[in-house]
ROSERO-318262 format. One line per field, with one value per atom (N, C-alpha, C): residue in one letter; atom name; residue number from 1; x, y, z. Coordinates in steps of 0.02 Angstrom, whole numbers, plus 50000, padded with zeros to 5 digits. Layout:
<rs>
aa <- [A, ...];
at <- [CA, ...];
i <- [NUM, ...];
east <- [X, ...];
north <- [Y, ...];
up <- [Z, ...];
</rs>
This chain:
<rs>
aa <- [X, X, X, X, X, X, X, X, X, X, X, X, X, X, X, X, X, X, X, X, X, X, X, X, X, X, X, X, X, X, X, X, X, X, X, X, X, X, X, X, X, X, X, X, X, X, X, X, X, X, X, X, X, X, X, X, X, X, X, X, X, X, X, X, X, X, X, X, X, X, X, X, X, X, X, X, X, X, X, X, X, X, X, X, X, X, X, X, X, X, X, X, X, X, X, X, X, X, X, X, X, X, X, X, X, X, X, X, X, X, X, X, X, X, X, X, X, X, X, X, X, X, X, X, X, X, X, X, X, X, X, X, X, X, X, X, X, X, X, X, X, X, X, X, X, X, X, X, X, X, X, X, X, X, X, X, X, X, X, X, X, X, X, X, X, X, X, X, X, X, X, X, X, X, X, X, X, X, X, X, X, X, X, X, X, X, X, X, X, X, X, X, X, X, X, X, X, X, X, X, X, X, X, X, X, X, X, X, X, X, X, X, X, X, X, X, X, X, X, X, X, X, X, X, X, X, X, X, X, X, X, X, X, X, X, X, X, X, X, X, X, X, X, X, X, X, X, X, X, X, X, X, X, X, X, X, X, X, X, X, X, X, X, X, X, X, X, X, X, X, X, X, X, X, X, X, X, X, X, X, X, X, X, X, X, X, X, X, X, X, X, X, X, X, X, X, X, X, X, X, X, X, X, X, X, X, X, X, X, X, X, X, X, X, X, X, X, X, X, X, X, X, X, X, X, X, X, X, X, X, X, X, X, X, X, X, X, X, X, X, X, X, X, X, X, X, X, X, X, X, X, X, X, X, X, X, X, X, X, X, X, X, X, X, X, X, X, X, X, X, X, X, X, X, X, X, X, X, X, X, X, X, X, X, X, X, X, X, X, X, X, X, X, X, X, X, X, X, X, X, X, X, X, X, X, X, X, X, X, X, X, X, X, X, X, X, X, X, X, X, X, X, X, X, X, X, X, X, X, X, X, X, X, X, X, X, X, X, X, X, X, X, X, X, X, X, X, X, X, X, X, X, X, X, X, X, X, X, X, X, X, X, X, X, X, X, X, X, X, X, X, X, X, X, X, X, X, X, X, X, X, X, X, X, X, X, X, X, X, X, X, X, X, X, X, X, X, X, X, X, X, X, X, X, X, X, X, X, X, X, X, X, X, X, X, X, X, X, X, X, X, X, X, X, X, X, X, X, X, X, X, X, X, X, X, X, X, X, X, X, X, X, X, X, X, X, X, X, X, X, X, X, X, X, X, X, X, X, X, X, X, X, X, X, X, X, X, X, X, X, X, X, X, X, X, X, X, X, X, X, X, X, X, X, X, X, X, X, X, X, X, X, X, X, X, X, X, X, X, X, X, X, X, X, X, X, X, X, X, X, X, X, X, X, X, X, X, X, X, X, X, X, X, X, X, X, X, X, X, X, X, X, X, X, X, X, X, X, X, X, X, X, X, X, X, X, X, X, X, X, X, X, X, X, X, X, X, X, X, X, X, X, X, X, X, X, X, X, X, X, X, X, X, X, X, X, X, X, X, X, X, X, X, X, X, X, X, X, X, X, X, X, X];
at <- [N, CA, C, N, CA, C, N, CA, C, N, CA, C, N, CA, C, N, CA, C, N, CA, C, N, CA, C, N, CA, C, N, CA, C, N, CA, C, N, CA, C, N, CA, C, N, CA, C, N, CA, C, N, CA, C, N, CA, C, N, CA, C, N, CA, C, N, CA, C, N, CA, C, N, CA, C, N, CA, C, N, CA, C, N, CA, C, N, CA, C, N, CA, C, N, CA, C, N, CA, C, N, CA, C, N, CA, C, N, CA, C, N, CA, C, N, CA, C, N, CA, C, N, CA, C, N, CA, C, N, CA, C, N, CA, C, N, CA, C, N, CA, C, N, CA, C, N, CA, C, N, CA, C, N, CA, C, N, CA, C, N, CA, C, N, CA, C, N, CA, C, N, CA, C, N, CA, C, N, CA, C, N, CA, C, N, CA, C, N, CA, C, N, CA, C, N, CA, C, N, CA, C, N, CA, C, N, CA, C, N, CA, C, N, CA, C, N, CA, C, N, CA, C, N, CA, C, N, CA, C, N, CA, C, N, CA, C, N, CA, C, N, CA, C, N, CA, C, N, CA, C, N, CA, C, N, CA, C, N, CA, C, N, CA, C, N, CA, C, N, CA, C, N, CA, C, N, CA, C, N, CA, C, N, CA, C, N, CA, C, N, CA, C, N, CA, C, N, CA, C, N, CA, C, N, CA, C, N, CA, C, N, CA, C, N, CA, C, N, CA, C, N, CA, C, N, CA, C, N, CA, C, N, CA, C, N, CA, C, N, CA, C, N, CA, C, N, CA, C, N, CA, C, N, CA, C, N, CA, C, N, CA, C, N, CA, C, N, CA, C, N, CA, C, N, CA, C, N, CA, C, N, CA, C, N, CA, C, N, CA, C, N, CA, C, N, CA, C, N, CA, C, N, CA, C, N, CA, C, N, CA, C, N, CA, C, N, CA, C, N, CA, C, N, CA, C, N, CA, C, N, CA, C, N, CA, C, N, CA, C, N, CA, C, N, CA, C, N, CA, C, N, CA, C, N, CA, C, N, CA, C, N, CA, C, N, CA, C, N, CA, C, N, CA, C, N, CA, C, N, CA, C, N, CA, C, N, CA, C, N, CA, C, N, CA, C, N, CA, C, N, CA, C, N, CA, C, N, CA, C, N, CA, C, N, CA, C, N, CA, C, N, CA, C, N, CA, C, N, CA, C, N, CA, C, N, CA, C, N, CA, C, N, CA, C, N, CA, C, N, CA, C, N, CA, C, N, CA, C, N, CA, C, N, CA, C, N, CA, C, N, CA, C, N, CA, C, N, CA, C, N, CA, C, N, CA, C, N, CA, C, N, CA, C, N, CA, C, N, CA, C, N, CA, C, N, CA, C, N, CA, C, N, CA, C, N, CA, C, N, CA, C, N, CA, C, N, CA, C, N, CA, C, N, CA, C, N, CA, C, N, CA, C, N, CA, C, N, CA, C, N, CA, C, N, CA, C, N, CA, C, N, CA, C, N, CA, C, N, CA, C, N, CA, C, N, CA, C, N, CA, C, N, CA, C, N, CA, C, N, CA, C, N, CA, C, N, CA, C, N, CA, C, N, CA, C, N, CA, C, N, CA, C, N, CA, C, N, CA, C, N, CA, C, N, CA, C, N, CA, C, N, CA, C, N, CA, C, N, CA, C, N, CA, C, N, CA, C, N, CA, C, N, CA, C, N, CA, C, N, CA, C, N, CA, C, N, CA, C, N, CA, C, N, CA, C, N, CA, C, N, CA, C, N, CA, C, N, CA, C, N, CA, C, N, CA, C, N, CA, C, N, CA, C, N, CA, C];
i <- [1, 1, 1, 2, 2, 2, 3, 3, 3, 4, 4, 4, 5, 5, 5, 6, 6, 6, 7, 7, 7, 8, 8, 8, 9, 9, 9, 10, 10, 10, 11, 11, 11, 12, 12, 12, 13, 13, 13, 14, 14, 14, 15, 15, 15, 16, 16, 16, 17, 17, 17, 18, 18, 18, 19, 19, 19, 20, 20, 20, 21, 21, 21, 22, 22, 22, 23, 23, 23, 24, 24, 24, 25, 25, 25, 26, 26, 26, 27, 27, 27, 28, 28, 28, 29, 29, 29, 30, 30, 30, 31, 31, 31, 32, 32, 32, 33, 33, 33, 34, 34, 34, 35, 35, 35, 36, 36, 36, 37, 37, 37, 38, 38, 38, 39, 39, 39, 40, 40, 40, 41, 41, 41, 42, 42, 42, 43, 43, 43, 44, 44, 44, 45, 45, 45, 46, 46, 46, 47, 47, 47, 48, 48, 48, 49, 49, 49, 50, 50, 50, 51, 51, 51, 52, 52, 52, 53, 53, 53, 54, 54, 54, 55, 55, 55, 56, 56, 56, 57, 57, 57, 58, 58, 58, 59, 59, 59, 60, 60, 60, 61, 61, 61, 62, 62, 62, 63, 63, 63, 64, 64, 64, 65, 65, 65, 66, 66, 66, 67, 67, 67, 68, 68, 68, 69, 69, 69, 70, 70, 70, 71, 71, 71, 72, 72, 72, 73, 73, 73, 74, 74, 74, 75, 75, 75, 76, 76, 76, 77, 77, 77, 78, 78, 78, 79, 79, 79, 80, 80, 80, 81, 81, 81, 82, 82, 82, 83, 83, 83, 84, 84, 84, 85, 85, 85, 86, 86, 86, 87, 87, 87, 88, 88, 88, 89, 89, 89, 90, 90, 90, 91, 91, 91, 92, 92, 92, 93, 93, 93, 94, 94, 94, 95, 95, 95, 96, 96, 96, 97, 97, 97, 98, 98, 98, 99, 99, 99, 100, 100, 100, 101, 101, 101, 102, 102, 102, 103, 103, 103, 104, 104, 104, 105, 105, 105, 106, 106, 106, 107, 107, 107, 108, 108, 108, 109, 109, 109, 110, 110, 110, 111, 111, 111, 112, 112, 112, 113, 113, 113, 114, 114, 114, 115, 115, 115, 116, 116, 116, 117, 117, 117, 118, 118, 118, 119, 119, 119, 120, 120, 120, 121, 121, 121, 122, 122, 122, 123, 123, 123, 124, 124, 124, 125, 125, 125, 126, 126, 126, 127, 127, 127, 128, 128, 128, 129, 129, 129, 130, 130, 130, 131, 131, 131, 132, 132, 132, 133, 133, 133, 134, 134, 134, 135, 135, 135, 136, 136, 136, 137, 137, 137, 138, 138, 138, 139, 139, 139, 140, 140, 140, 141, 141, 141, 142, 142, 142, 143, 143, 143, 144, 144, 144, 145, 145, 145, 146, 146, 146, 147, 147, 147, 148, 148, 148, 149, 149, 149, 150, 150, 150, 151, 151, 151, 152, 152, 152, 153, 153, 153, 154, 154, 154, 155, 155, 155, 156, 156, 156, 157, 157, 157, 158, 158, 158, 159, 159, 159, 160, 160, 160, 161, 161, 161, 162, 162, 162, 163, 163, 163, 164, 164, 164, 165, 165, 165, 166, 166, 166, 167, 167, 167, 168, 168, 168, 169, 169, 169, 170, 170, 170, 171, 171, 171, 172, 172, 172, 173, 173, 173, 174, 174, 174, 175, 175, 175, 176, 176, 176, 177, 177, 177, 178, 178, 178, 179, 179, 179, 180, 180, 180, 181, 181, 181, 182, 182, 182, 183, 183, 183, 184, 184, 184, 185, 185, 185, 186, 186, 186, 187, 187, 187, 188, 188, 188, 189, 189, 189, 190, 190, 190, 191, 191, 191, 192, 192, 192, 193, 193, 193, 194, 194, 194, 195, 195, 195, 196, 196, 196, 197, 197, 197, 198, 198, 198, 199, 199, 199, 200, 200, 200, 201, 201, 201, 202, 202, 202, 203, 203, 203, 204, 204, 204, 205, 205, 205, 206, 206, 206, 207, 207, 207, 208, 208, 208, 209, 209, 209, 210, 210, 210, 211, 211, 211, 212, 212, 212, 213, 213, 213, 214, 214, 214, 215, 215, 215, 216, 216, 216, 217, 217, 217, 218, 218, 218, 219, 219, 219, 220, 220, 220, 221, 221, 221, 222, 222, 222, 223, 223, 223, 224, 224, 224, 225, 225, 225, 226, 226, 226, 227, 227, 227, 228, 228, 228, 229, 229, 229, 230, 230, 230, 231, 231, 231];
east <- [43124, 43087, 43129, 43125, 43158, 43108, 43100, 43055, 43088, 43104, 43123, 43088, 43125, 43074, 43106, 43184, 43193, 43241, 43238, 43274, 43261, 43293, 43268, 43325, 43289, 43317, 43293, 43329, 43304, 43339, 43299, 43302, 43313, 43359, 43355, 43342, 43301, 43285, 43282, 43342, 43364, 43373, 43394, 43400, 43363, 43288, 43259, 43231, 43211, 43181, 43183, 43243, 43224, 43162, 43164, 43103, 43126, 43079, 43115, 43073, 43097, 43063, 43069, 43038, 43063, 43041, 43042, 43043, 42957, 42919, 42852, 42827, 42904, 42871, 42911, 42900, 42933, 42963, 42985, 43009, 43019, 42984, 42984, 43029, 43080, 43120, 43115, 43100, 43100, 43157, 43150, 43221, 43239, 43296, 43296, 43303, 43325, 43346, 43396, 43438, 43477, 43450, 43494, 43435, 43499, 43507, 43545, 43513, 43526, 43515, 43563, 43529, 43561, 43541, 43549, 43545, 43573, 43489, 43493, 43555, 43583, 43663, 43631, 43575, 43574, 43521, 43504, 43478, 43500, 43534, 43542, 43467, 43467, 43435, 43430, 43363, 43368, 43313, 43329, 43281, 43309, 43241, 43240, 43239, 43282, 43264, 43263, 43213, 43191, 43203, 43250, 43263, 43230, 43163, 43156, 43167, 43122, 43104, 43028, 42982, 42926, 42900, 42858, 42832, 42767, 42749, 42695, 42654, 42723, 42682, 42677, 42595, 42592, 42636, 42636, 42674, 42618, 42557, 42521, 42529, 42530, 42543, 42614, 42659, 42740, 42728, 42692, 42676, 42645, 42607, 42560, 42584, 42648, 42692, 42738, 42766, 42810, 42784, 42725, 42684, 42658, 42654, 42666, 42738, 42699, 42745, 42789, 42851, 42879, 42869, 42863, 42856, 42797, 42780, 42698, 42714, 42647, 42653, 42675, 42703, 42724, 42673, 42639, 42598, 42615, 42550, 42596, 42604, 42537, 42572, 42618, 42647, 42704, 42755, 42751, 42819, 42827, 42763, 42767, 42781, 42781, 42791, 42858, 42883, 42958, 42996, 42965, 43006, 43020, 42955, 42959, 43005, 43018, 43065, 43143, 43155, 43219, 43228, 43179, 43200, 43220, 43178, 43176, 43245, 43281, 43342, 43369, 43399, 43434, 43427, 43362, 43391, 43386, 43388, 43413, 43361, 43287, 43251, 43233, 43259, 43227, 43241, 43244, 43201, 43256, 43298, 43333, 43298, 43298, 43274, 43191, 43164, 43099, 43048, 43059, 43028, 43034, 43101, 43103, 43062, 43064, 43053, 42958, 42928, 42857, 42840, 42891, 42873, 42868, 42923, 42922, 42876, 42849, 42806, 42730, 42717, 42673, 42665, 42731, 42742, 42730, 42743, 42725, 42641, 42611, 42544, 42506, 42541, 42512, 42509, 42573, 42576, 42540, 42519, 42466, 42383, 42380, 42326, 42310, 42348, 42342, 42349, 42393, 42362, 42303, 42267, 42216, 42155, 42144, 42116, 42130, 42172, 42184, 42135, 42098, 42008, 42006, 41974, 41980, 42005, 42085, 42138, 42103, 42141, 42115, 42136, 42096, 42108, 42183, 42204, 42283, 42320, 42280, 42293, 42309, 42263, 42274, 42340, 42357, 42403, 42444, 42471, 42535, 42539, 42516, 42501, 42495, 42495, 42512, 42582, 42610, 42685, 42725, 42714, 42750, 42760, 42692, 42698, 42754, 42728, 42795, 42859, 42883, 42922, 42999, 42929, 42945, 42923, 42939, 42899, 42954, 43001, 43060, 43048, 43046, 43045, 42992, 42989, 42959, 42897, 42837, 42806, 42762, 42703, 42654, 42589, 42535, 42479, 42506, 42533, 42553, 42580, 42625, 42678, 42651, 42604, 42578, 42523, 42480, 42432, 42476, 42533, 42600, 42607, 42625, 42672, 42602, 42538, 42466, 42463, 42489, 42458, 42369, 42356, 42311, 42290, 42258, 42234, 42228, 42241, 42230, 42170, 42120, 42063, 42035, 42047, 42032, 42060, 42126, 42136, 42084, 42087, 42054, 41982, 41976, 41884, 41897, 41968, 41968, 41977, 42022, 42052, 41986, 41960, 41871, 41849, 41814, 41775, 41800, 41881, 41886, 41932, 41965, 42003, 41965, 41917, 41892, 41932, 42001, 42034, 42055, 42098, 42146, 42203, 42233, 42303, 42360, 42315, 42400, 42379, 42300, 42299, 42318, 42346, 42359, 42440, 42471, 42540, 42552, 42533, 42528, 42517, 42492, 42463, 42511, 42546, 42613, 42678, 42696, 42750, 42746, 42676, 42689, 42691, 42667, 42684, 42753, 42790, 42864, 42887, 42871, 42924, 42891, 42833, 42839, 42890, 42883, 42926, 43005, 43012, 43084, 43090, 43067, 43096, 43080, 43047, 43046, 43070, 43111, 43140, 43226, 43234, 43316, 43320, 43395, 43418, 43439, 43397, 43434, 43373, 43418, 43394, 43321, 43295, 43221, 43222, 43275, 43286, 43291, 43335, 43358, 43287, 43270, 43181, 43144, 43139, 43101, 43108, 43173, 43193, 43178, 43185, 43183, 43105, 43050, 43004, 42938, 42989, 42958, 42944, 42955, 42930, 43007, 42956, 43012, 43050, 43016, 43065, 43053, 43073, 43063, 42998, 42963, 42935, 42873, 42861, 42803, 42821, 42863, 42840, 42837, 42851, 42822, 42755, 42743, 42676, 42610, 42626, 42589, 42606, 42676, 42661, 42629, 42618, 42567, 42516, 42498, 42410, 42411, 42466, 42434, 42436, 42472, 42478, 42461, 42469, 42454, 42531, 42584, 42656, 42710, 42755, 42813, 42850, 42867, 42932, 42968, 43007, 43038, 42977, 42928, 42893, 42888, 42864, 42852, 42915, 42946, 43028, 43046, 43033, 43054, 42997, 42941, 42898, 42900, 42914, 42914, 43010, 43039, 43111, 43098, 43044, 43070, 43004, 42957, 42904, 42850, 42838, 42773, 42733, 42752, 42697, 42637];
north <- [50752, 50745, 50771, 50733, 50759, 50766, 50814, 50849, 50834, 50797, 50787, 50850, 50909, 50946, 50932, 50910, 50902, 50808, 50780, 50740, 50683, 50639, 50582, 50549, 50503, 50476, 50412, 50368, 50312, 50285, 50259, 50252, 50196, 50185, 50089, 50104, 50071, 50095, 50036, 50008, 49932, 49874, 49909, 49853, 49804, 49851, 49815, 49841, 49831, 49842, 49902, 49941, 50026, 50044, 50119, 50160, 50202, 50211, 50259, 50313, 50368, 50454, 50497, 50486, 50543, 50612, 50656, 50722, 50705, 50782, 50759, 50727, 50694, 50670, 50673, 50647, 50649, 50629, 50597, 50545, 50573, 50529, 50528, 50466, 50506, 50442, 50477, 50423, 50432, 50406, 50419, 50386, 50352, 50309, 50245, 50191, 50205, 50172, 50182, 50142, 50135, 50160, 50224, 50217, 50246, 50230, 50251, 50285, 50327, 50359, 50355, 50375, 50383, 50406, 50468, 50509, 50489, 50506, 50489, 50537, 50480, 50513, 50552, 50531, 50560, 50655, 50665, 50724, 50768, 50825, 50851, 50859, 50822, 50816, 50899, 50923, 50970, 50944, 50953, 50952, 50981, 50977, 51025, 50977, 50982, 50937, 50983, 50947, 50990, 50927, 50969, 50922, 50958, 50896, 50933, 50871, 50891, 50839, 50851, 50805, 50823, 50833, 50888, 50876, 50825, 50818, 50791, 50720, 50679, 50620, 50568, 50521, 50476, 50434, 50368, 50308, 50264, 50287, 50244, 50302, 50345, 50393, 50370, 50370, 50336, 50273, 50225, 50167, 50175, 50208, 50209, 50250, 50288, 50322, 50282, 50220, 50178, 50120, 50125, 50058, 50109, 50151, 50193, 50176, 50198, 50188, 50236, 50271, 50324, 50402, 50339, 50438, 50408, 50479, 50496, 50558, 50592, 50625, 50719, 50732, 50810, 50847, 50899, 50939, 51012, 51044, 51140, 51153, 51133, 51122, 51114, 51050, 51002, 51076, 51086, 51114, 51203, 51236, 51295, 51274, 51233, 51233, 51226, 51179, 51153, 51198, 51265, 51329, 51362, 51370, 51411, 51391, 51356, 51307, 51320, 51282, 51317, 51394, 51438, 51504, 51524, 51494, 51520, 51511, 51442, 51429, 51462, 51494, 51520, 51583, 51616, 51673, 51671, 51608, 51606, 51634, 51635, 51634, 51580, 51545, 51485, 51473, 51509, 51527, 51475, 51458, 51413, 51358, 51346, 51278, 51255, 51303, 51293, 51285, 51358, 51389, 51318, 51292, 51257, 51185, 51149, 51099, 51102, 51155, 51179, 51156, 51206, 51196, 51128, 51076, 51013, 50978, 50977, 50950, 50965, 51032, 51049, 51018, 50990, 50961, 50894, 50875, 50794, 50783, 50814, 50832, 50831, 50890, 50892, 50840, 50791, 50731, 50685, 50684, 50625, 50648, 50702, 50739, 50701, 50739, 50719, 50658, 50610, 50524, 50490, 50516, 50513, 50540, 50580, 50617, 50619, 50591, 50572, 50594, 50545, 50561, 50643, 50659, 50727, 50781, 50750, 50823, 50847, 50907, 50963, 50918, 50937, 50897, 50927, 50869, 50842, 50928, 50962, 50998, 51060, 51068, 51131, 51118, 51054, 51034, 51058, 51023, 51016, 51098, 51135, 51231, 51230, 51245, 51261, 51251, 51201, 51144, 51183, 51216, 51213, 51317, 51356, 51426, 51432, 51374, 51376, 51372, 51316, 51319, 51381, 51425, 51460, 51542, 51559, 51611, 51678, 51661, 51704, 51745, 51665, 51689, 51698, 51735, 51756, 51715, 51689, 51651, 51681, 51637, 51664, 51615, 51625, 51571, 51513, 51530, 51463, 51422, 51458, 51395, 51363, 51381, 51379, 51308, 51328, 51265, 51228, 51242, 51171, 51128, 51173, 51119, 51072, 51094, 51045, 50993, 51015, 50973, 51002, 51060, 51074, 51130, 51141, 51225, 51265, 51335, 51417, 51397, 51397, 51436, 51376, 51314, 51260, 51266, 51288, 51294, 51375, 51389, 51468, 51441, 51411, 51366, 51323, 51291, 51254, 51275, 51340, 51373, 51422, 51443, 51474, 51398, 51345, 51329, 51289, 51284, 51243, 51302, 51349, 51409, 51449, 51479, 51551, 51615, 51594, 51627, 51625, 51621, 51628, 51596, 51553, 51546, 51600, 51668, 51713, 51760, 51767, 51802, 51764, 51693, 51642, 51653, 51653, 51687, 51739, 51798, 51864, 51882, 51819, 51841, 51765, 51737, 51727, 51747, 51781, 51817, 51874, 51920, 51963, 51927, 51882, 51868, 51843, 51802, 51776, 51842, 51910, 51978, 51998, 51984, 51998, 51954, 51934, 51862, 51882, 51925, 51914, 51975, 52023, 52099, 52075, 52037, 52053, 52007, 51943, 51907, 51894, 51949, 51962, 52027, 52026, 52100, 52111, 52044, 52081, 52150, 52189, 52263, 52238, 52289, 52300, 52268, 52312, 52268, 52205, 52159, 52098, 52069, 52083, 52076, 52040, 52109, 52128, 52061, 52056, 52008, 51951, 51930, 51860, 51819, 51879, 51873, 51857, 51897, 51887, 51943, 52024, 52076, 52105, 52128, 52167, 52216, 52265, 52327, 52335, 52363, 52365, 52419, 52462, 52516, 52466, 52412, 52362, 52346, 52302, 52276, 52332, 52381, 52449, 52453, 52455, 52475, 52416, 52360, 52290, 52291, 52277, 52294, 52333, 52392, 52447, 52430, 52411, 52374, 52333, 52293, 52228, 52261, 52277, 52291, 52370, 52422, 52481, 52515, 52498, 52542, 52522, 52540, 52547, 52479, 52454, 52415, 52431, 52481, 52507, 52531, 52538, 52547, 52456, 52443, 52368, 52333, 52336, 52317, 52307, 52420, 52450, 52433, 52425, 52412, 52328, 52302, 52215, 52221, 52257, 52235, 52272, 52320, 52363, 52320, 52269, 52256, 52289, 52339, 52379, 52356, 52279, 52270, 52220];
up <- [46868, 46806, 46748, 46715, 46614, 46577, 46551, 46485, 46446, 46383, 46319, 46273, 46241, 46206, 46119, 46114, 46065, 46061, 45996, 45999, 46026, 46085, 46108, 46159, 46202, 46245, 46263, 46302, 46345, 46416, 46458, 46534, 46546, 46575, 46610, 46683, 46707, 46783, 46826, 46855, 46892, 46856, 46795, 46742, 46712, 46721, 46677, 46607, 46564, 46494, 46491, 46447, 46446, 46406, 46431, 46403, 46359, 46304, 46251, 46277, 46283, 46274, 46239, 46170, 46149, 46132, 46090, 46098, 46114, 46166, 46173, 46232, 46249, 46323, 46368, 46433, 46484, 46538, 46567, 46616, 46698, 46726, 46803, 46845, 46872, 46905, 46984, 47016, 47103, 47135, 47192, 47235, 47256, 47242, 47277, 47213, 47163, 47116, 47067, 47037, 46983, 46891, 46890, 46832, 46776, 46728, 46669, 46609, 46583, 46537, 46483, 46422, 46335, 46320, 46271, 46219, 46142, 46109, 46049, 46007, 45942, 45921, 45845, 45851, 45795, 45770, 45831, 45834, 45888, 45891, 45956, 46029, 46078, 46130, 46174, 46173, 46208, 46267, 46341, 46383, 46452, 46495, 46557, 46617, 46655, 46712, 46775, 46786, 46874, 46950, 46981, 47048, 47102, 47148, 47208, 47231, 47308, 47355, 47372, 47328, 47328, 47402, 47435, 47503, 47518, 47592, 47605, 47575, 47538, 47506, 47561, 47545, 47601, 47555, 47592, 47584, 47536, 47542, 47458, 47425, 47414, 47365, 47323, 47377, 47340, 47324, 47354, 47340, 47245, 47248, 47194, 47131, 47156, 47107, 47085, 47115, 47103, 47038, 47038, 47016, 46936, 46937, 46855, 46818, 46758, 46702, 46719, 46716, 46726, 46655, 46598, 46557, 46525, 46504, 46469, 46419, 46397, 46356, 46390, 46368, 46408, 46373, 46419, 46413, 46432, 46399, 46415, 46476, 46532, 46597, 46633, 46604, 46627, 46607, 46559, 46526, 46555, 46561, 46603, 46682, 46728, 46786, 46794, 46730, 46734, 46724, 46700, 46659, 46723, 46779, 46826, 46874, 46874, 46934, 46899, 46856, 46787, 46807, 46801, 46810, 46879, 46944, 47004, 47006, 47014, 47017, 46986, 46931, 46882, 46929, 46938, 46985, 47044, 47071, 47154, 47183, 47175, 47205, 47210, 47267, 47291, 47339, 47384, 47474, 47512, 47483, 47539, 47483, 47440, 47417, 47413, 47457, 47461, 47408, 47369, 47316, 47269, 47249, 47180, 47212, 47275, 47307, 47304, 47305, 47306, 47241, 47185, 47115, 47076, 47132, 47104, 47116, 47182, 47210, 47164, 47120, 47093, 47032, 46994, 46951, 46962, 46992, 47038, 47037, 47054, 47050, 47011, 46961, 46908, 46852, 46864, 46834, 46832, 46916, 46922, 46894, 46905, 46898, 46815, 46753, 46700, 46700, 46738, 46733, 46739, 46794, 46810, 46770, 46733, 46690, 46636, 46609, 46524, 46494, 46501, 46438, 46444, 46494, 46491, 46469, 46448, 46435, 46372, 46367, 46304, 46254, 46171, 46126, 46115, 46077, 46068, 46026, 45978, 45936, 45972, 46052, 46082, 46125, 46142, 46194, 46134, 46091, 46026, 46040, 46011, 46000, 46046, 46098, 46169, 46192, 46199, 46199, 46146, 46085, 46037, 46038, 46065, 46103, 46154, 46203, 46260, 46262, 46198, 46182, 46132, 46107, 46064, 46078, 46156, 46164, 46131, 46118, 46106, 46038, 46008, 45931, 45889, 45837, 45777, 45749, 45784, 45782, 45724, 45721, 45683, 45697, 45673, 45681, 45636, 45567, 45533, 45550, 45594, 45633, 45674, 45720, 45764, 45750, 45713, 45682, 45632, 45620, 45599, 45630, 45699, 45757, 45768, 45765, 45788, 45727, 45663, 45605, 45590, 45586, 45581, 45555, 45518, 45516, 45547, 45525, 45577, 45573, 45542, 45558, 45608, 45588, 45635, 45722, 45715, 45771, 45835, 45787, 45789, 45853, 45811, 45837, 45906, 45890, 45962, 46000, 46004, 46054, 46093, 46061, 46073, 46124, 46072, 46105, 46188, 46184, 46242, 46304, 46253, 46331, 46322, 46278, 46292, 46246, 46206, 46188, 46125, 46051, 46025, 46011, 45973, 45990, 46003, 45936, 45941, 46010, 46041, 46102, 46155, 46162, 46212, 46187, 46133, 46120, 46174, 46162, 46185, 46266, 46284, 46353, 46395, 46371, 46390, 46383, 46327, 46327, 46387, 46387, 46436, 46496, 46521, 46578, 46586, 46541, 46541, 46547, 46522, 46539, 46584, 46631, 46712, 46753, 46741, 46778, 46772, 46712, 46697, 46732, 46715, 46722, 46856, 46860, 46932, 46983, 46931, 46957, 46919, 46883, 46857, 46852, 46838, 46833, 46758, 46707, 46638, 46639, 46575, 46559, 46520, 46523, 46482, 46396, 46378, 46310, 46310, 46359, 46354, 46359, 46414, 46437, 46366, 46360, 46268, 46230, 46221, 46182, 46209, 46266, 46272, 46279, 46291, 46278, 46222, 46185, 46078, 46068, 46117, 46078, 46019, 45987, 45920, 45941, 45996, 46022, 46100, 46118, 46214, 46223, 46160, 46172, 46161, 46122, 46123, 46171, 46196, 46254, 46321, 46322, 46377, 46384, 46301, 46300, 46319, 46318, 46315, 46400, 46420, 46512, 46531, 46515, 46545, 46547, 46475, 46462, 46509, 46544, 46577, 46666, 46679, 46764, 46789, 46712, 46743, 46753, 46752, 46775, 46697, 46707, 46654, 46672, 46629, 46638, 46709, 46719, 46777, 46824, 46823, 46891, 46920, 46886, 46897, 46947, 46904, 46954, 46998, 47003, 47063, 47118, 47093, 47161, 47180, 47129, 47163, 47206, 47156, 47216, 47294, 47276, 47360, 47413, 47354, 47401, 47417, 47381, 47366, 47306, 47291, 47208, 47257];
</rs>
């Protein structure tokens, strides 16, 4: 799978009629075909590609995956599962291959899932601000930006995010960064600061203090009990 998050691309897949993808969406290519790619010249292309071997598909399942369009619209879903798989690999947690092969397979899933359920998905404004959080968990965000990337108002967004998660955009900010610095601090060995940083907090003593609030231990308790296997 290719996540397009910036820029643009297109697919020829057995030579017939390419597909444009661009930033926003995503492309699914399976096995057993010829497929070429291009990158647009005029914006730098940023995207994530995740390689498994999906498990357990029947033969109408592949049948019925073959007979889809290959890209659609990328969602925060799509784009947090693709992160977790990106990371496992990056730190070699991936069990012999297993771990990232699970994660793909979840992604696979989750693809069809939202095909199947279109009508249903969250309105477009929480997906965009959601997609556009994930993207940006690092940096210096704000609600403005936030109901930008939607085309919409704070206070509007304020309302959607209530009436359809239960939450917030900047407390749906907040309560992914800390989890991206669980993830980081217990599946790498960068330092607490690096942590800090790569997460969106301003100093490592916020983000100490926001891990504690969330699990109960320090930055370094946390760690030390997931590396020795006591978390």
């Amino acid at each position: 799978m290719l996540l397009i998050h910036a820029g643009a691309m297109s697919v020829t897949i057995d030579r017939r009629d390419p597909y444009p993808v661009p930033a926003g969406q995503m492309c699914l290519l399976l096995p057993g075909h010829d497929e070429v790619i291009s990158f647009g010249e005029a914006d730098t292309t940023r995207q994530t590609l995740v390689r498994g071997t999906p498990v357990d598909l029947s033969d109408d399942m592949r049948t019925w995956l073959e007979s889809l369009r290959p890209t659609r619209r990328l969602s925060a879903a799509l784009t947090y599962i693709s992160r977790e798989a990106v990371v496992s690999e990056q730190t070699r947690l991936t069990a012999h291959g297993a771990l990232v092969d699970a994660l793909a397979t979840a992604l696979l899933w989750r693809f069809v899932a939202e095909f199947e359920n279109y009508p249903a998905a969250l309105p477009q404004p929480i997906e965009a601000a959601r997609l556009y959080i994930h993207d940006n968990l690092g940096s210096d965000i704000d609600l403005a930006d936030i109901a930008g990337s939607a085309h919409v108002t704070g206070p509007y967004l304020i309302r959607l995010f209530r009436e359809h998660m239960g939450t917030t955009p900047i407390k749906y900010l907040w309560d992914r960064r800390i989890t991206l610095g669980v993830e980081l601090l217990t599946s790498s060995g960068l330092s607490v600061t690096r942590v800090a940083e790569r997460a969106g907090f301003a100093s490592s003593f916020h983000f100490a203090r926001k891990i504690k609030q969330a699990t109960g231990q320090t930055p370094t308790q946390l760690r030390s009990s997931a590396w020795s296997g006591t978390r």
